[in-house]
C-alpha positions as CSV (number, residue, x, y, z in Angstrom):
1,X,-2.7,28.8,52.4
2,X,-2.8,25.2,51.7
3,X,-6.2,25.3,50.3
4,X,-5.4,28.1,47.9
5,X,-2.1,25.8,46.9
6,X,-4.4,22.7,46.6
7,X,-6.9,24.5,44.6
8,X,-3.8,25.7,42.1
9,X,-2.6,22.5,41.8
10,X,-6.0,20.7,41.1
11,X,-6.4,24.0,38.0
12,X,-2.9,22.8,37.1
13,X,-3.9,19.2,37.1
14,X,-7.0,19.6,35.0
15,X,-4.9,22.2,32.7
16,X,-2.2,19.9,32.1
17,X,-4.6,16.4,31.0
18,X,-6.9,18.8,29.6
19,X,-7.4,16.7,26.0
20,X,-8.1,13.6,29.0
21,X,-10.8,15.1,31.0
22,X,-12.8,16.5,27.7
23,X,-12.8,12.9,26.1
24,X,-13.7,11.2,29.1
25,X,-16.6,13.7,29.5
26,X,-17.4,13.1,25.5
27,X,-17.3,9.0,26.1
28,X,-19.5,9.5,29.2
29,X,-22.0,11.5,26.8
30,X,-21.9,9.2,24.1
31,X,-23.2,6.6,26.3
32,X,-25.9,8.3,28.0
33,X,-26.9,9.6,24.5
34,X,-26.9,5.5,23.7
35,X,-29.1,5.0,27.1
36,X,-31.3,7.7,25.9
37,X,-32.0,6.4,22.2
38,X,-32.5,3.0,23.9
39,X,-35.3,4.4,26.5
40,X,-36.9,6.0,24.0
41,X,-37.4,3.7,21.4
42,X,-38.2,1.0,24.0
43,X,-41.1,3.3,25.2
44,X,-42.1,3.7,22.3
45,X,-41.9,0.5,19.7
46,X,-42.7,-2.2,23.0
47,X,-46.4,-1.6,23.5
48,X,-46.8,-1.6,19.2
49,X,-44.9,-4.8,18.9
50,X,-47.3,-6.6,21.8
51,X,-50.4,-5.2,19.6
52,X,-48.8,-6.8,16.4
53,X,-47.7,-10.1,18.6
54,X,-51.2,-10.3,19.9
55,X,-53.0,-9.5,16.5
56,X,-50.8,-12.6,14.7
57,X,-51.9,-14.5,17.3
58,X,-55.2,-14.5,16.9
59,X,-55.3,-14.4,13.3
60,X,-53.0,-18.0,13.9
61,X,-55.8,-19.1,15.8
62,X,-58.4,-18.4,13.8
63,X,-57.1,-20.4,10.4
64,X,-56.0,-23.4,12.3
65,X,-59.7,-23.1,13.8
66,X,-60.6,-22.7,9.9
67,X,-58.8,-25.2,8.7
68,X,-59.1,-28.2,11.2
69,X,-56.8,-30.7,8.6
70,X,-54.0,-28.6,9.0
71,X,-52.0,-28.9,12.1
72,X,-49.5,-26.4,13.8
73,X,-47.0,-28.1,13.1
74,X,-47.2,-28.0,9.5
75,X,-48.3,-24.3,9.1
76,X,-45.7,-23.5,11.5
77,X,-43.2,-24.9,8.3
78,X,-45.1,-23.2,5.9
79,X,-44.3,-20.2,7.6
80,X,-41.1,-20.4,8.5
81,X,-40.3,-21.6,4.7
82,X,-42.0,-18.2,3.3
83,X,-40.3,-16.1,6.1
84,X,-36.8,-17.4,4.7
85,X,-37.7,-16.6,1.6
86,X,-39.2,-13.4,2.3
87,X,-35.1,-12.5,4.3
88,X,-33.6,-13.4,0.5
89,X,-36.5,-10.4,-1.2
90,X,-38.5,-13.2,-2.6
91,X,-42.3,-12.8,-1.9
92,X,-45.1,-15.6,-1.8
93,X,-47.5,-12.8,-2.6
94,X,-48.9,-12.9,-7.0
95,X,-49.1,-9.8,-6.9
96,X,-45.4,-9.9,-6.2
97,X,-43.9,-12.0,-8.6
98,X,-43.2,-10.3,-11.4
99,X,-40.4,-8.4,-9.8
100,X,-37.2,-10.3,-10.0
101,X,-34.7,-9.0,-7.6
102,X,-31.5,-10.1,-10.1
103,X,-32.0,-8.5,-13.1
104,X,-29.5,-5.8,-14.4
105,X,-31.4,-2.5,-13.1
106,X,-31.7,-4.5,-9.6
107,X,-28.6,-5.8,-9.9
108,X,-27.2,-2.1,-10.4
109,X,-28.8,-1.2,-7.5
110,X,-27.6,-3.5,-5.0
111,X,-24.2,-3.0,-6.1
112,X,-24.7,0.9,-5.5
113,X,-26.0,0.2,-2.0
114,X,-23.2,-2.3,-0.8
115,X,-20.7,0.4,-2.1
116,X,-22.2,3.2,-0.4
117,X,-22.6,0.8,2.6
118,X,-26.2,1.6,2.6
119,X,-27.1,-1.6,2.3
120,X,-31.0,-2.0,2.6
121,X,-30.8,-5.4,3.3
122,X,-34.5,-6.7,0.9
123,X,-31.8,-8.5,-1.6
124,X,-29.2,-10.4,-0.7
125,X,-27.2,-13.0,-2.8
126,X,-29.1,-16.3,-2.5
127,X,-25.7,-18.5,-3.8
128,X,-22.6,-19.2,-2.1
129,X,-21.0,-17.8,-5.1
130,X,-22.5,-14.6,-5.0
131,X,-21.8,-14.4,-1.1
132,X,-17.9,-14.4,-2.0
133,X,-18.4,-12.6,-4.8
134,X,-20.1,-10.4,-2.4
135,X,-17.4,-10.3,-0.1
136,X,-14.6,-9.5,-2.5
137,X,-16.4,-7.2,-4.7
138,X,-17.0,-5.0,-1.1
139,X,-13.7,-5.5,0.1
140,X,-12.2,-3.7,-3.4
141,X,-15.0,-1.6,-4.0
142,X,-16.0,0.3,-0.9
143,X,-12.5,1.6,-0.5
144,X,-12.6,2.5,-4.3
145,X,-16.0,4.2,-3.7
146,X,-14.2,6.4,-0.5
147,X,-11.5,7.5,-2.8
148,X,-13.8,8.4,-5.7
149,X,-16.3,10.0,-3.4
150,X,-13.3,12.1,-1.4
151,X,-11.6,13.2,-5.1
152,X,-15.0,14.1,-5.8
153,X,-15.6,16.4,-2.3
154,X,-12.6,18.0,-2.6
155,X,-12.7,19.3,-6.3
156,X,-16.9,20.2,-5.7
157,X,-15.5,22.0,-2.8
158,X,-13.6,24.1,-4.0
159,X,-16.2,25.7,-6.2
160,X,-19.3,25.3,-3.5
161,X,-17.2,26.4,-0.9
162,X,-13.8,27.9,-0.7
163,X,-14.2,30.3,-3.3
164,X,-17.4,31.8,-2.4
165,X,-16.2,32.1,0.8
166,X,-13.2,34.1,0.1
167,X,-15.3,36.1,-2.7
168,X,-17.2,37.8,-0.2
169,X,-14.4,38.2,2.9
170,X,-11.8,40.0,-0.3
171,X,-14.6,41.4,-2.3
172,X,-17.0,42.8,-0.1
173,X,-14.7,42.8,2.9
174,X,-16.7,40.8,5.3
175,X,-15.6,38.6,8.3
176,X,-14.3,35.6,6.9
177,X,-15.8,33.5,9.9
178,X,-19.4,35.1,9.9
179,X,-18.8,34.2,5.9
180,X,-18.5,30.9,6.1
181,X,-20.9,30.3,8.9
182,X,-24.0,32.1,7.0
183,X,-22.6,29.9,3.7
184,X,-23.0,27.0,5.4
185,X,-26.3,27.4,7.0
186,X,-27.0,28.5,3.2
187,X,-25.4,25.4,1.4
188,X,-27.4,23.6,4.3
189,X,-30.6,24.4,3.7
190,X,-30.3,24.1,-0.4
191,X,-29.2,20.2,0.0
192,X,-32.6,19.3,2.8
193,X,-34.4,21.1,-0.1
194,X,-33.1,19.8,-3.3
195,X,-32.1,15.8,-1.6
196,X,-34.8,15.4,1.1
197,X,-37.7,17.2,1.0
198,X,-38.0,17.5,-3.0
199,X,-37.3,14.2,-3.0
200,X,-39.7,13.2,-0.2
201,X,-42.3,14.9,-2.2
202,X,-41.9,13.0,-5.6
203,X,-41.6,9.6,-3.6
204,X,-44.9,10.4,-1.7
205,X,-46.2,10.6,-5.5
206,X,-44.6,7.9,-7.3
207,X,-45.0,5.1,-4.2
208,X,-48.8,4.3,-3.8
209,X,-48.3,3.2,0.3
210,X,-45.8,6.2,1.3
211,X,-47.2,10.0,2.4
212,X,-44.7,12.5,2.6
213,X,-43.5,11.6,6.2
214,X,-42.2,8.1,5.2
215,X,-40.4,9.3,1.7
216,X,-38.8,11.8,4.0
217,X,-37.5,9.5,6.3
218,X,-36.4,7.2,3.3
219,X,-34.3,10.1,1.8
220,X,-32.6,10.5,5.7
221,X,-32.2,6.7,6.0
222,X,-30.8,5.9,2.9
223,X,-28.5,9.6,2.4
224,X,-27.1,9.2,6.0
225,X,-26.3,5.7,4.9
226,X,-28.3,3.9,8.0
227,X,-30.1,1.5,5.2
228,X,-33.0,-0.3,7.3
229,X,-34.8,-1.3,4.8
230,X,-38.0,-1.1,5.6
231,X,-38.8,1.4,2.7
232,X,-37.3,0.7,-0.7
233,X,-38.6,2.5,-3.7
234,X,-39.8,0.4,-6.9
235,X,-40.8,-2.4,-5.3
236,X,-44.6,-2.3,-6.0
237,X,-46.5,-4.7,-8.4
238,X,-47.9,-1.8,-10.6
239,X,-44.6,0.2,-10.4
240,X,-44.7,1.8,-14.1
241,X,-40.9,1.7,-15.6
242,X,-39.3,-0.4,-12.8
243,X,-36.0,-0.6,-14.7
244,X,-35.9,3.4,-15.4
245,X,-36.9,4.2,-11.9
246,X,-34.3,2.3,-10.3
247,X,-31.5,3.5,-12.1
248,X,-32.9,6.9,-11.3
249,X,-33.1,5.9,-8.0
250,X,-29.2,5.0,-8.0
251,X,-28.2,8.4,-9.4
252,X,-30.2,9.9,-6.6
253,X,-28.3,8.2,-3.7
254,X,-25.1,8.5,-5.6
255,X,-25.5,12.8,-6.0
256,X,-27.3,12.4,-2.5
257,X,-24.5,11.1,-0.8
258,X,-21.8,13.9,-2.5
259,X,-24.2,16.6,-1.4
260,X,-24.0,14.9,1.7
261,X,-20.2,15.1,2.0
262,X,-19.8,18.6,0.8
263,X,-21.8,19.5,3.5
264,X,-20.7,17.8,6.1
265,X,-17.1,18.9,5.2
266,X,-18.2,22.7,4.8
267,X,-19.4,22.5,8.1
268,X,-16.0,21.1,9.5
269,X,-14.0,23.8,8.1
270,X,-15.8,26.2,10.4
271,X,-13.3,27.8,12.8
272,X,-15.7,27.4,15.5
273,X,-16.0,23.6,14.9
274,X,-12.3,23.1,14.4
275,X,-11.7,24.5,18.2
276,X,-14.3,22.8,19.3
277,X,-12.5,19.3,17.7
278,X,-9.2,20.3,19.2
279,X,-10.3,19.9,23.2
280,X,-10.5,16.0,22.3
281,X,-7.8,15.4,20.3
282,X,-4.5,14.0,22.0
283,X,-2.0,17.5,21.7
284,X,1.7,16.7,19.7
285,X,4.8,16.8,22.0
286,X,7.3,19.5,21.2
287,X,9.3,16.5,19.6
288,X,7.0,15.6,17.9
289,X,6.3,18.6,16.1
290,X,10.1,19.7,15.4
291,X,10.4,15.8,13.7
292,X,7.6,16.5,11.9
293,X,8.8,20.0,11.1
294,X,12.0,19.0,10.2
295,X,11.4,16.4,7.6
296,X,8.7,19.1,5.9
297,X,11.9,20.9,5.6
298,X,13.9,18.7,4.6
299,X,11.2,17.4,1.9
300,X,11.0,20.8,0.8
301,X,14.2,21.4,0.2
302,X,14.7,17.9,-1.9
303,X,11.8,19.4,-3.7
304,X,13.3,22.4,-4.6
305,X,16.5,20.8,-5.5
306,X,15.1,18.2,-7.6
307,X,13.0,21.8,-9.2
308,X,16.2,23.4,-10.1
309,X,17.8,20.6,-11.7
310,X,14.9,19.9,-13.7
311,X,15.0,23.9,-14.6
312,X,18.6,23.6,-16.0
313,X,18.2,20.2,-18.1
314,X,15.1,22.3,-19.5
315,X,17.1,24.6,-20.0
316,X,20.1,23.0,-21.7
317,X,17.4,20.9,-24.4
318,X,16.3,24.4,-25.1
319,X,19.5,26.0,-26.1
320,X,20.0,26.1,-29.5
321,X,22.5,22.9,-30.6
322,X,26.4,23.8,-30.7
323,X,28.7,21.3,-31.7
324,X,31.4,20.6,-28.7
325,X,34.9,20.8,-29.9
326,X,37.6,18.7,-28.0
327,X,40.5,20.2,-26.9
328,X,43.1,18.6,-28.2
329,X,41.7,20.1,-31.7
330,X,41.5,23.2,-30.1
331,X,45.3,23.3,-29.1
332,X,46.5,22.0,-33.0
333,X,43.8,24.8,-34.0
334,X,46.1,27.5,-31.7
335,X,49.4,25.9,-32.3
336,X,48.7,26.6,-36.4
């Protein structure tokens, strides 16, 4: 008896804080997921990294040995010098230095990047000016970018999406769920074909040092907006039409990132996905609800009222124009 009335008060427990019990179970998952990426990369990157420490080593070694009237001390600031350099996109290499980072086309495409919060992080501004510039321009800008990009989504949608959707469920008379599930695997694949591997296939050809692997994993870095950095297009000394490609380059991210969004919120207007959101989400009180009710009410109702009274004055400029009469001319009119 008591073990059957502690076990339906645990159900009861775990019934009632629900929404509590699934977050902490999605915050405990985060973290191992965390653990997990960090293990892996670890194992992974650490014994390359020793290889490249131990090769630059050696090759240190080797041109002080070279160069006996040269001291560490002094190459040491050498290469510190070019490696600060190298942190602002500015290369010691020739072959490098007939790329400037600052003019317009490059310019262009830095300010698409800090928008989009991609943000490879090759160019950066070089002048205390340009760092508040910097600052200011992103602090105005990448909200301006959200709102343009969510305007965007939401009028693409509604073409991609929503009305395709409901074409087949009233037309053909098919589940509206398994509808919008198939669309979206559908809409799915099309954008990894026209925004990643296309794409990774016309890199692979245009870059001289990329096969097909790394201008895929370009297109994911740059489209999920992760911006590393260690692959940026049209940065090569024989890169034919520099100016062209980058601006090219800047339209790509820019559709990339829309195709991106219209995906991402087709698949969140699944109804599986939508239940599946709920279990962590903090439920309304009853209160809550009926406040929330009420004033939809209420601002219905003003919005019907103000509706109607704009219907009459409408109404009253359309009628045709009668002069008023007062009535004291009316009662001399009667009294004749």
């Amino acid at each position: 008896m008591l073990q059957s009335l502690a076990g339906s008060s645990c159900v009861r427990l775990v019934e009632q804080h629900r929404s509590a019990w699934c977050f902490a179970l999605l915050a405990l998952g985060y973290l191992l997921y965390l653990v997990f990426g960090a293990v892996v990369f670890s194992s992974v990157e650490l014994p390359y990294e020793d290889l490249l420490r131990q090769e630059l080593s050696k090759l240190k070694q080797r041109f002080l040995e070279e160069h006996a009237c040269l001291s560490e001390r002094q190459l040491e600031e050498f290469l510190m010098r070019v490696l600060e350099a190298s942190n602002y996109g500015v290369s010691v290499l020739s072959n490098a230095s007939g790329n400037w980072n600052w003019d317009f086309t490059s310019s262009l495409f830095f300010a698409s990047t800090v928008l989009s919060t991609t943000g490879y992080g090759h160019t950066v501004p070089l002048s205390d000016g340009g760092k508040a510039f910097c600052v200011i321009y992103s602090v105005i800008g990448i909200p301006f970018t959200l709102l343009f990009l969510t305007a965007v989504v939401q009028r693409i949608i509604v073409y991609v999406t929503r009305r395709p959707v409901l074409y087949f469920h009233i037309r053909w008379g098919f589940s509206k769920q398994i509808v919008a599930i198939i669309h979206a695997i559908v809409l799915g694949f099309i954008t990894i074909s026209f925004f990643f591997l296309i794409p990774a296939a016309i890199f692979s050809v245009l870059e001289d040092d990329w096969n097909f692997l790394e201008s895929f994993y370009f297109c994911f870095i740059s489209l999920s907006t992760i911006g590393l950095g260690d692959y940026v297009p049209g940065e090569g000394y024989n890169q034919k039409f520099r100016e062209l490609y980058k601006i090219g380059i800047t339209c790509y991210l820019l559709l990339g990132l829309i195709a991106m969004l219209v995906v991402l919120e087709t698949f969140c207007e699944l109804h599986e996905l939508k239940k599946f959101r709920k279990l962590f989400y903090v439920k309304k009180d009853k209160e809550d609800d009926q406040v929330h009710i009420m004033e939809h009410d209420q601002l219905s109702f003003s919005s019907i009222s103000d509706q109607a009274a704009s219907m009459k004055d409408d109404q009253k400029a359309n009628e045709p124009f009668v002069t008023s009469q007062s009535p004291t001319s009316n009662d001399s009119s009667l009294n004749n």
